[in-house]
Every structure is written in structure tokens, then in C-alpha cells.
TORPABA-701915 format. One record per residue (C-alpha): residue number from 1; x, y, z. Coordinates in steps of 0.5 Angstrom, whole numbers. Example, Ala and Ser with C-alpha at 12.3 -4.5 7.8 and 13.67 -1.06 7.14 Angstrom:
# TORPABA-701915
k = 1; px = 25; py = -9; pz = 16
k = 2; px = 27; py = -2; pz = 14
END
This chain:
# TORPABA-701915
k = 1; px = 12; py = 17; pz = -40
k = 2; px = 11; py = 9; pz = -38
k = 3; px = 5; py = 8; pz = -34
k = 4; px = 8; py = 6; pz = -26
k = 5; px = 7; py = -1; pz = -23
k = 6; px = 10; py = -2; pz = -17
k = 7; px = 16; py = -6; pz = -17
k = 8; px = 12; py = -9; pz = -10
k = 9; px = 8; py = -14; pz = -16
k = 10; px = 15; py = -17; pz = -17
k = 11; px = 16; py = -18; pz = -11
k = 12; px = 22; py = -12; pz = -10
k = 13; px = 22; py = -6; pz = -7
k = 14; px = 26; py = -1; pz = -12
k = 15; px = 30; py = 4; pz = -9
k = 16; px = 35; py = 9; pz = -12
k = 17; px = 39; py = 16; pz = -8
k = 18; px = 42; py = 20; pz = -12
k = 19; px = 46; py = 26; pz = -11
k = 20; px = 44; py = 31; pz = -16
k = 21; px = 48; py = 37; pz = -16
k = 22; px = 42; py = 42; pz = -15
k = 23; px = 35; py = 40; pz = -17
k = 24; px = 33; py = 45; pz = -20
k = 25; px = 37; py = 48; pz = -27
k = 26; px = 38; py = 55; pz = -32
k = 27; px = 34; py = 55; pz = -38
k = 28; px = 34; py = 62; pz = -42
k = 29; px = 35; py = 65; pz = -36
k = 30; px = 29; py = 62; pz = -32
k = 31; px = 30; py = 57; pz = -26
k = 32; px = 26; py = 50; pz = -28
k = 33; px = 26; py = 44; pz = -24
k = 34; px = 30; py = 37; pz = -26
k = 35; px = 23; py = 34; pz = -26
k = 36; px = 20; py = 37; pz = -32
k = 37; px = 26; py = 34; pz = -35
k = 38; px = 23; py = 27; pz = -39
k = 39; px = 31; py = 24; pz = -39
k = 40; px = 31; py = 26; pz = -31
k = 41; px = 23; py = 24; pz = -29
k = 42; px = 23; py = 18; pz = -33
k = 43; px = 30; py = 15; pz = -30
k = 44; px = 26; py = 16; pz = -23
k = 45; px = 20; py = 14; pz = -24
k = 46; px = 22; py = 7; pz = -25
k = 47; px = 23; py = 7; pz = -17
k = 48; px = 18; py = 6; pz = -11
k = 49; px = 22; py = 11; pz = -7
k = 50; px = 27; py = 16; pz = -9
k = 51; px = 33; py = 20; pz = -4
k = 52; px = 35; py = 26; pz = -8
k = 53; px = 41; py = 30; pz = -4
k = 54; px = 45; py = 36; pz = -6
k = 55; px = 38; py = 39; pz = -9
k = 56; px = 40; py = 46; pz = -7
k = 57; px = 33; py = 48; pz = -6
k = 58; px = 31; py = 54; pz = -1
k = 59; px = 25; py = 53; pz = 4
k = 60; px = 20; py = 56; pz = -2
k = 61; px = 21; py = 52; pz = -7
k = 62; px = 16; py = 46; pz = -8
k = 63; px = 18; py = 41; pz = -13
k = 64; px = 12; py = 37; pz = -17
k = 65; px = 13; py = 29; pz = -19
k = 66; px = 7; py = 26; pz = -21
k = 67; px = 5; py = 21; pz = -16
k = 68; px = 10; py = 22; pz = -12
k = 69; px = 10; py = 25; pz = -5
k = 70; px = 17; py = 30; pz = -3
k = 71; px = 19; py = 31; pz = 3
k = 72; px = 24; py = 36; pz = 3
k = 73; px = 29; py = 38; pz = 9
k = 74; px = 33; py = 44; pz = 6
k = 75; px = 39; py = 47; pz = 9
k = 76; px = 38; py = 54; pz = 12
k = 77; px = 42; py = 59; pz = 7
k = 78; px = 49; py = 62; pz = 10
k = 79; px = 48; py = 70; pz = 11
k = 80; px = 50; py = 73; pz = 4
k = 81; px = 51; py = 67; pz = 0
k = 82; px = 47; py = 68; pz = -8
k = 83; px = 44; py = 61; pz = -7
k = 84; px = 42; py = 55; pz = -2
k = 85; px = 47; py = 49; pz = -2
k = 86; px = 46; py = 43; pz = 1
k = 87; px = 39; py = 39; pz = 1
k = 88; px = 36; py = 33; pz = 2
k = 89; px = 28; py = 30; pz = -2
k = 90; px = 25; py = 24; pz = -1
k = 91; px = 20; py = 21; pz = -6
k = 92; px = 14; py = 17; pz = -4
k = 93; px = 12; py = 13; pz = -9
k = 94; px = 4; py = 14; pz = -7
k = 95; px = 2; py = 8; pz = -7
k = 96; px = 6; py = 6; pz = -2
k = 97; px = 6; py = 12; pz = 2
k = 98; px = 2; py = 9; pz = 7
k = 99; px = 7; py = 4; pz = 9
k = 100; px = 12; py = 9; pz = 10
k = 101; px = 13; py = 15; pz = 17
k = 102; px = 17; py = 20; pz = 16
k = 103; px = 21; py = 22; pz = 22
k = 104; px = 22; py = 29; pz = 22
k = 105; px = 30; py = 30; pz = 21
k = 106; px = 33; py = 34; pz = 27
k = 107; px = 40; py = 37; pz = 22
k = 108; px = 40; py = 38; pz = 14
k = 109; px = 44; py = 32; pz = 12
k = 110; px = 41; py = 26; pz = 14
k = 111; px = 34; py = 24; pz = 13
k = 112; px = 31; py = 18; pz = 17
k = 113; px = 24; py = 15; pz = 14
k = 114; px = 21; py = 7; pz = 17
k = 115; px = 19; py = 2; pz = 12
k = 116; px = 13; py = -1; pz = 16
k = 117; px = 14; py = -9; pz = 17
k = 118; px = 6; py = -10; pz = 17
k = 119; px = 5; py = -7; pz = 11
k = 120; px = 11; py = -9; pz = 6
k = 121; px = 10; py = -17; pz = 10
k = 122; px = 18; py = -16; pz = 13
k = 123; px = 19; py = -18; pz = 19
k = 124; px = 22; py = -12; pz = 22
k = 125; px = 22; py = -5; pz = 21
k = 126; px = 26; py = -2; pz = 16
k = 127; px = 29; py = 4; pz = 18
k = 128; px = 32; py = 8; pz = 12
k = 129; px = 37; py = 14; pz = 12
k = 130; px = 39; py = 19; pz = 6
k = 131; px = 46; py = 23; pz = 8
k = 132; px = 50; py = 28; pz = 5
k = 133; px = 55; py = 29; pz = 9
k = 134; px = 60; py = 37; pz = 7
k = 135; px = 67; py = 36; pz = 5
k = 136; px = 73; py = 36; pz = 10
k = 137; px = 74; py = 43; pz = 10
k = 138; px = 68; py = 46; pz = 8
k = 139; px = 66; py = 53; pz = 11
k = 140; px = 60; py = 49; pz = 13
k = 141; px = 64; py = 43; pz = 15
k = 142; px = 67; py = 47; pz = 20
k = 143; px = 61; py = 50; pz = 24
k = 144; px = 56; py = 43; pz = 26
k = 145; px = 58; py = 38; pz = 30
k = 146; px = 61; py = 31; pz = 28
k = 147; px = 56; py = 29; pz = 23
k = 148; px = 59; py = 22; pz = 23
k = 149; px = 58; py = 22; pz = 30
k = 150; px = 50; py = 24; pz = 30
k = 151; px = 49; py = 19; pz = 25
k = 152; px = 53; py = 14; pz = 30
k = 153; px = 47; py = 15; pz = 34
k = 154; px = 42; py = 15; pz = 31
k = 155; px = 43; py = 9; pz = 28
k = 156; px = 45; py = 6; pz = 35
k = 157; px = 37; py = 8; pz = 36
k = 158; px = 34; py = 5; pz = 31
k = 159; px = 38; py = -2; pz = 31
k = 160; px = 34; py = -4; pz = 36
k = 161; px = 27; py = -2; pz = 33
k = 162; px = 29; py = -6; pz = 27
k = 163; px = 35; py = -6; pz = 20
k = 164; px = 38; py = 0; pz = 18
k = 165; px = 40; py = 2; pz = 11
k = 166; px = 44; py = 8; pz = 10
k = 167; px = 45; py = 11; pz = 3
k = 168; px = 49; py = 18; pz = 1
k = 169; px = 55; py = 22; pz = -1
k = 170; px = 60; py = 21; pz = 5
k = 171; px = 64; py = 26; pz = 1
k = 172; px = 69; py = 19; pz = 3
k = 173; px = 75; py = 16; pz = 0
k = 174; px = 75; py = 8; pz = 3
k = 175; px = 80; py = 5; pz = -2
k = 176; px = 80; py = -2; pz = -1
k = 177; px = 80; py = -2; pz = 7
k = 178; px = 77; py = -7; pz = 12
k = 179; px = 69; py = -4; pz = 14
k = 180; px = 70; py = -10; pz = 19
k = 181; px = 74; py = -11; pz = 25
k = 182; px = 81; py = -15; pz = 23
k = 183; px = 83; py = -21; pz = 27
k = 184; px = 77; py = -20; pz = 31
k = 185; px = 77; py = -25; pz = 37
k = 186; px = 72; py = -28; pz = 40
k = 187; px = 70; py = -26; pz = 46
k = 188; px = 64; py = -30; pz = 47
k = 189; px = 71; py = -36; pz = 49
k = 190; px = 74; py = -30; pz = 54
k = 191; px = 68; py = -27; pz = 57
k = 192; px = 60; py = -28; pz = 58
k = 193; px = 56; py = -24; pz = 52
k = 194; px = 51; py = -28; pz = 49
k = 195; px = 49; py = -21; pz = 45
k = 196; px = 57; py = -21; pz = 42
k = 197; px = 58; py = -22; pz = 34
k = 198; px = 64; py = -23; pz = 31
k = 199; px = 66; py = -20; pz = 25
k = 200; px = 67; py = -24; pz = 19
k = 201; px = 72; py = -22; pz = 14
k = 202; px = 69; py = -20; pz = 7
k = 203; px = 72; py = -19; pz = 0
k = 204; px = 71; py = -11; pz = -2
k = 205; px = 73; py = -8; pz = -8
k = 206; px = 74; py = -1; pz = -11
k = 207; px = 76; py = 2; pz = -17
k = 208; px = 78; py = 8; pz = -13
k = 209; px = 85; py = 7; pz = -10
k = 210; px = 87; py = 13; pz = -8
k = 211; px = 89; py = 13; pz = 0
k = 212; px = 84; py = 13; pz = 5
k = 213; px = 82; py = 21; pz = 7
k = 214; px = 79; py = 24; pz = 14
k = 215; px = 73; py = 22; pz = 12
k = 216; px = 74; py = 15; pz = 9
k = 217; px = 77; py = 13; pz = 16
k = 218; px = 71; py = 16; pz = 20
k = 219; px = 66; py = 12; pz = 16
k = 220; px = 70; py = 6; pz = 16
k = 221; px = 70; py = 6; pz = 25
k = 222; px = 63; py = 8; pz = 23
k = 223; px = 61; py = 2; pz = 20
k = 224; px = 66; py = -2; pz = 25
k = 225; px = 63; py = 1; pz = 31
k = 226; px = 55; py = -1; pz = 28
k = 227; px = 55; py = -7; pz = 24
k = 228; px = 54; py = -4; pz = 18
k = 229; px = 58; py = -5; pz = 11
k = 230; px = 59; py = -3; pz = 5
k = 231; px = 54; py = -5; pz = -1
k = 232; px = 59; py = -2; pz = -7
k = 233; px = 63; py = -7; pz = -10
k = 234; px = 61; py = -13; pz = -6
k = 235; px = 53; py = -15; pz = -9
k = 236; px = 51; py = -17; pz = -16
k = 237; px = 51; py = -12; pz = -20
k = 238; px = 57; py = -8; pz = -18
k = 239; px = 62; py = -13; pz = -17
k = 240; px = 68; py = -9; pz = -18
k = 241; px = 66; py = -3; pz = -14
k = 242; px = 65; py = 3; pz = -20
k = 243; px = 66; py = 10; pz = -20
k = 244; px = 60; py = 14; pz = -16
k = 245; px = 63; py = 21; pz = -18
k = 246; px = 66; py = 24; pz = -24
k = 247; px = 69; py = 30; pz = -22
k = 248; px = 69; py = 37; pz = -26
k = 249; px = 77; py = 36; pz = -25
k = 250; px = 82; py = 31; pz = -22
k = 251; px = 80; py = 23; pz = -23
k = 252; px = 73; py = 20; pz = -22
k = 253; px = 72; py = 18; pz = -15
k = 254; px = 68; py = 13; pz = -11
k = 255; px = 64; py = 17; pz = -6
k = 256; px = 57; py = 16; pz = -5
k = 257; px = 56; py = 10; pz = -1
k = 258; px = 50; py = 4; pz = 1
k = 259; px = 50; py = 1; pz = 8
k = 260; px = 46; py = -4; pz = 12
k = 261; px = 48; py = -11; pz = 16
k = 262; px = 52; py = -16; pz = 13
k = 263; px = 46; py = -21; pz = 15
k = 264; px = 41; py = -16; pz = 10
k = 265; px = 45; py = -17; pz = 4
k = 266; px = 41; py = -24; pz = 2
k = 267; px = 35; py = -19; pz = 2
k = 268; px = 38; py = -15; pz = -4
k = 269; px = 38; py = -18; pz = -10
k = 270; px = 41; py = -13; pz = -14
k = 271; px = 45; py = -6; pz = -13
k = 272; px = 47; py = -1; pz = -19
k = 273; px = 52; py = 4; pz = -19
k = 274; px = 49; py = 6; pz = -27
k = 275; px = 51; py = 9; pz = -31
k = 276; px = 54; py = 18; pz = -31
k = 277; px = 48; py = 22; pz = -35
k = 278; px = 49; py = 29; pz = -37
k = 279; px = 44; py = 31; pz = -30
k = 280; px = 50; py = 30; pz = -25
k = 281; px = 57; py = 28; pz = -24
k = 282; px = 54; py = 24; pz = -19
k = 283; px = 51; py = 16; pz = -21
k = 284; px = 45; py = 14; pz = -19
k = 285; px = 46; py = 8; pz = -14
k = 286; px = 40; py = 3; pz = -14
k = 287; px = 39; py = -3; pz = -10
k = 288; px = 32; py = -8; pz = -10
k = 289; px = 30; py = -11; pz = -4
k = 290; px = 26; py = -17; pz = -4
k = 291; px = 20; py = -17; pz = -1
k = 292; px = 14; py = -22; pz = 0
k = 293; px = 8; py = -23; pz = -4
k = 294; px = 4; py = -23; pz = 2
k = 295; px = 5; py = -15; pz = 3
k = 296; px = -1; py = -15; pz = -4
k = 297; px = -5; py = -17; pz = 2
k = 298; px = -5; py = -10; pz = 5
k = 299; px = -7; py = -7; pz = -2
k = 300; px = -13; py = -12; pz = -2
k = 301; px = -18; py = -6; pz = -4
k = 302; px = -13; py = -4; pz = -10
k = 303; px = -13; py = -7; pz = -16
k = 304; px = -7; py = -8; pz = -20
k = 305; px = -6; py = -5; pz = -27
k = 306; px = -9; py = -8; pz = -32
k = 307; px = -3; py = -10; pz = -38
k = 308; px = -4; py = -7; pz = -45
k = 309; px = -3; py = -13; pz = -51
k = 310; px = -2; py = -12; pz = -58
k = 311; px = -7; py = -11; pz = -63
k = 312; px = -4; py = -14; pz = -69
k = 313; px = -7; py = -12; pz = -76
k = 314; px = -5; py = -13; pz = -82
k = 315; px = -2; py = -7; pz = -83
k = 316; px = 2; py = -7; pz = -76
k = 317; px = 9; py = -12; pz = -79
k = 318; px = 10; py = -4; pz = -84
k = 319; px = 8; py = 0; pz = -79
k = 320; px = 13; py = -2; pz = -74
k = 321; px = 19; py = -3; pz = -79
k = 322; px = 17; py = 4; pz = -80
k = 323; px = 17; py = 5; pz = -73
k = 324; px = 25; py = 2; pz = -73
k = 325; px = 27; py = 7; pz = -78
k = 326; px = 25; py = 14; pz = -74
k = 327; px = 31; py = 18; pz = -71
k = 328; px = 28; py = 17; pz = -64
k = 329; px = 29; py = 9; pz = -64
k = 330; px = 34; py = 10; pz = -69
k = 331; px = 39; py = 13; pz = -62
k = 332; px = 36; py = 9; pz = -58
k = 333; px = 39; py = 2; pz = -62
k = 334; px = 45; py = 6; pz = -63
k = 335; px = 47; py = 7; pz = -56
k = 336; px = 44; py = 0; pz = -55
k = 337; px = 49; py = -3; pz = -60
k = 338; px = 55; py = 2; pz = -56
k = 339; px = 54; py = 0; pz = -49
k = 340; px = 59; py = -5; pz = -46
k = 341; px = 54; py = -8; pz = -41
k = 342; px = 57; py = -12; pz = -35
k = 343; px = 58; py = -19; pz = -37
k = 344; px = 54; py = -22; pz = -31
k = 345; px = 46; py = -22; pz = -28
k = 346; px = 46; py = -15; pz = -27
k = 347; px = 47; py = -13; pz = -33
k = 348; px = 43; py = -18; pz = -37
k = 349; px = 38; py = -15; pz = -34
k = 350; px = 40; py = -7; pz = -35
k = 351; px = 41; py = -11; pz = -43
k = 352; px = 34; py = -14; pz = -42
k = 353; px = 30; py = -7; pz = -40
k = 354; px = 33; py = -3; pz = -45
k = 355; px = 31; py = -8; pz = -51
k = 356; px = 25; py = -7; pz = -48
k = 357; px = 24; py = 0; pz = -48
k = 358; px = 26; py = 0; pz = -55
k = 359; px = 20; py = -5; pz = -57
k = 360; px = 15; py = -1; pz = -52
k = 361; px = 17; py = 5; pz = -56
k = 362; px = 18; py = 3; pz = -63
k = 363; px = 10; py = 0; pz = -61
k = 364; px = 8; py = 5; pz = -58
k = 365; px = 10; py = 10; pz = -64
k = 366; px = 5; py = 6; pz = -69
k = 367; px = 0; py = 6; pz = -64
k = 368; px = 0; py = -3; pz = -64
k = 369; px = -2; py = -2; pz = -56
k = 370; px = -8; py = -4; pz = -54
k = 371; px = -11; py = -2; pz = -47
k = 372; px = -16; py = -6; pz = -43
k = 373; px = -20; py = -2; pz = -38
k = 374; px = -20; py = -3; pz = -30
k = 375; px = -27; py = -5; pz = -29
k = 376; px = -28; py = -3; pz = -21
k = 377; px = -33; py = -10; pz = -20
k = 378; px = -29; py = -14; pz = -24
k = 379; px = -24; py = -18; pz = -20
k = 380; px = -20; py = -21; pz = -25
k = 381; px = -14; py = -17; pz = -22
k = 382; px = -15; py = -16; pz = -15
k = 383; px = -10; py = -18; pz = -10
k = 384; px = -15; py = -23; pz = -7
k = 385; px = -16; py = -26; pz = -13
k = 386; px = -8; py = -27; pz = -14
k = 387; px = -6; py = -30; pz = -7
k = 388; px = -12; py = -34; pz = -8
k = 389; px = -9; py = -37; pz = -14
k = 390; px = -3; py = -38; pz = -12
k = 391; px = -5; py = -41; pz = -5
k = 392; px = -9; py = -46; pz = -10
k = 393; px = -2; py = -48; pz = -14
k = 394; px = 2; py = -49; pz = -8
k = 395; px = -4; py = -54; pz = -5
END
């Protein structure tokens, strides 16, 4: 397993939702949590937080990712029903944990956490949701409330505390229909509103053609009535707005969903519909936002994960060769060398990265890594001794 550093050090916060399909899985007839499988650990531990939905978990389970805080809302078992449905978890990665409340959750399908400003250096609260919302028509659909309208109101709540984000499963088909008020007018020109925003037309494309349903009509009036747009298809790394959901039958959909302020977009420096693996019909959806250097500040008594180098000996140029030509890395090449990666910046960094674990492995088989131990009075990575160096270059 890759050693966690914060994506903070890069100055982006790394965050990815993921509806997938029950966290927990049978093996040989014994009930083993997703966790304990490395592809599924090692695909969400490169985020600093991560929203689980569908985990299908009952209030007794008590999943584990080191590192990480979970907070789990469970969806209270039907009478009569073999195994739990529904379900949401948020992991925190603990070394942010502290910039971040949890607010507790008042139903099972939205999850509401705030990304403190102070702590990230933002000027303003972040106020995130995770949602899975039921299928029109499911049993359980037909016995809660209008879900989209409680969602409605707490985002109403929160919008005036800081930018909300919501990210989830609508279980809603969209199309290509405008999230945006059409022809909207001015009203500033017709009546005193100072606080009126007109809405700005703005391109969104979906793989998904099929007509718009229930669901989709009411989160396109939820994002008119809030402000909020869709992120799918409009930002760098998804520009042709791919399939989120490949169902067991009929046609890959576009069903899961990131929202925010289209005044935030520039704050996002990537989102990422990746790529169907085996764990989920779902795709994971990631995004990046960028955060400033300064928010090290409030991590001024920590110190920042020394980097391993190379050791290179004279054996060393053999011994990677060598490492090139196991099986493990010989898959890892072949699935390089067969993936069609998009053709923009987005996808040279996914093309970047993957390159780079098959490096990092390949160095880690034959053992050419050589770490260089945190010294707890050395000051050569602290945060202090970062901002100081930089404040001298920009003197």
C-alpha cells in the first residue's frame, strides 16, 4: 500500500462519492468488508474524503480504513426484509479531521458535513452533501417525504452560511435539459433586487439521451430554484458527460451526479467520471479543489511526510529490468498500453499517474527505495519552514 500524503501538500483537496452497491460483499460464505479488498482500499485512499452511498450496512457493522474516520448513517431495516438497503459513510481522512464537522443527519439518504474555512485558508465554509435518493416507485420511495424537497431546504439553510456542494445518486435522468432558468430576464430592470442573479446559459453535455424522467425534472427544478448546476459534462476531465451507472440490464446511464454554484466551477480543477471496476456498477466520480498554501499554516505542529529517494547500486539497472518482467507489472503495462485515455488534461494526468505506479512498483519490487526518517526536531519539513521559504521567493 502507497504511504498517504495529502493532496493539501498540492494545494487541492481530493474528493470522490461513490455509490458502491453494498459495502460489504460474500466470500466463501463469510460477510467481508469492501475495505479488505486492496484494488477497493487502494482506489480510495488516494482521496482526503470519501462519500460511500448504497453501503447496505445495519447499524452493528463497524467498517475500518486505516487512517480514515467513518461516519456512517444507516437506513433503519424494513420488517421482514433478509438484509439492510440504503446507507451512506463518509470518510475522513484523520489528518484533516479536524477542519471538518459533521452535522448529524435528520434522514438516510443525505449526509451533510462543513469544511471549515479557517482550517482549509477559504473564504467561506464549505457545506457538503452526500445523497442517495430511491428510485421512482420504490417501496421505499412511497413511505418518506419528498426527498428532493428536504434536500431543497437544507440547502436554502446552508447557502446562506457558505457554498454547498452536493454530490450523489439521484437515481435521475437529465438528458441534455437546461439546470438553468431559460430566457431568464432581468428583473433587476423591472423591479428593486439588488441580491437577483440572472441565470447565464451554459453548454452541458450527456452521453445519456434518454428522455428526461420523474426524477430528473425534479432535480433539474432543484438546481433552478437553488443556483446549483450540474458539474457532469461541463468541467475538465468529463467534457462529454460519460456513463456513471451500467446497469445489470438495459443501457448504461448517467445517474449519479456532482452539484455546486456555477460562480465555484473555477475552484475545481478537475472532475472525474473513472473508470467501471468489478467492485460497483456505479463509477466513481472525483473532483479537486483547489486549496491555498496557507491553509499549511494550520497544520504548523505537524510535519510533512518526508519523500523516499533511490538508491542506485550497481546491480540496481538488472534488478528493475528484472522487476519489469513479473507478472504483476507485466498486467500493469498491458492494461496501460490498452487504455484509451481522453485526449485532454485530465486524462494526461490519469495517463501520468498510472505510469507512475507502474515505476513505483516495479522500484518497490526490487527494493531501490530508500526512506529518510522524520526527525521530530528537525525542521527541514515543517510547515513553517515551507511558507517562510516561499514568502522569501515572492520578496
Amino acid at each position: 500500500m502507497k504511504p498517504y500524503v495529502s493532496n493539501l501538500i498540492y494545494n487541492s483537496l481530493a474528493i470522490s462519492y461513490w455509490n458502491i452497491d453494498g459495502l460489504y460483499e460474500r466470500i466463501n460464505n463469510q460477510r467481508i468488508c469492501k475495505f479488505e479488498n486492496e484494488l477497493f482500499s487502494e482506489k480510495v485512499k488516494n482521496f482526503d474524503i470519501i462519500g460511500l452511498v448504497e453501503t447496505h450496512c445495519e447499524t452493528k457493522d463497524q467498517p475500518i480504513l486505516e487512517g480514515y474516520n467513518i461516519y456512517n448513517n444507516c437506513r433503519k431495516k424494513s420488517l421482514g426484509a433478509r438484509k439492510a438497503s440504503g446507507g451512506l459513510a463518509i470518510c475522513i481522512h484523520q489528518a484533516i479531521a479536524k477542519g471538518i464537522t459533521i452535522i448529524p443527519p435528520t434522514n438516510s439518504e443525505i449526509s451533510w458535513i462543513c469544511l471549515k474555512k479557517h482550517f482549509f485558508g477559504m473564504t467561506a465554509d464549505i457545506f457538503m452533501a452526500f445523497v442517495y435518493i430511491s428510485p421512482e416507485g420504490s417501496s421505499y420511495s412511497s413511505k418518506r417525504d419528498d426527498i428532493f424537497t428536504i434536500l431543497q431546504n437544507d440547502i436554502a439553510k446552508y447557502d446562506t452560511q457558505g457554498e454547498c456542494i452536493i454530490c450523489g445518486d439521484f437515481n435521475a435522468k437529465t438528458c441534455k435539459d437546461a439546470d438553468y432558468v431559460e430566457d431568464d430576464i432581468d428583473l433587476n430592470s423591472l423591479i428593486n433586487l439588488d441580491n437577483y442573479i440572472q441565470d447565464e446559459p451554459i453548454d452541458r453535455r450527456n452521453l445519456d439521451n434518454r428522455v428526461t424522467d420523474v426524477h430528473g425534472k425534479k432535480l433539474l427544478e432543484l438546481c433552478k430554484s437553488t443556483g446549483l448546476r450540474i458539474l457532469n459534462g461541463r468541467i475538465m476531465g468529463d467534457l462529454t458527460g460519460k456513463f456513471t451507472c451500467y446497469n445489470y440490464v438495459g443501457s448504461p446511464s448517467v445517474i449519479d451526479y456532482i452539484l455546486t454554484k456555477q460562480s465555484y466551477f473555477n475552484n475545481i480543477t478537475r472532475f472525474v467520471v473513472n473508470d467501471l471496476c468489478p467492485l460497483s456498477i456505479h463509477c466513481m466520480l472525483s473532483m479537486y479543489i483547489k486549496i491555498p498554501l496557507l491553509c499549511l499554516q494550520n497544520h504548523e505542529d505537524q510535519l510533512i511526510q518526508n519523500p523516499r529517494k533511490l538508491k542506485w547500486k550497481s546491480n540496481s539497472g538488472q534488478a528493475f529490468e528484472q522487476a519489469l518482467s513479473t507478472p504483476k507489472i507485466i498486467k500493469q503495462i498491458y492494461e496501460y498500453c490498452n487504455t484509451s485515455f481522453d485526449p485532454n488534461a485530465a486524462g494526461i494526468y490519469t495517463a501520468t499517474d498510472k505510469l507512475n505506479d507502474i515505476f513505483h512498483n516495479a522500484s518497490e519490487h526490487c527494493k531501490i527505495f530508500v526512506s529518510i526518517p522524520n526527525k521530530s526536531h528537525s525542521k527541514m519539513w515543517s510547515t513553517k519552514y515551507v511558507l517562510r521559504k516561499k514568502k522569501k521567493k515572492m520578496v
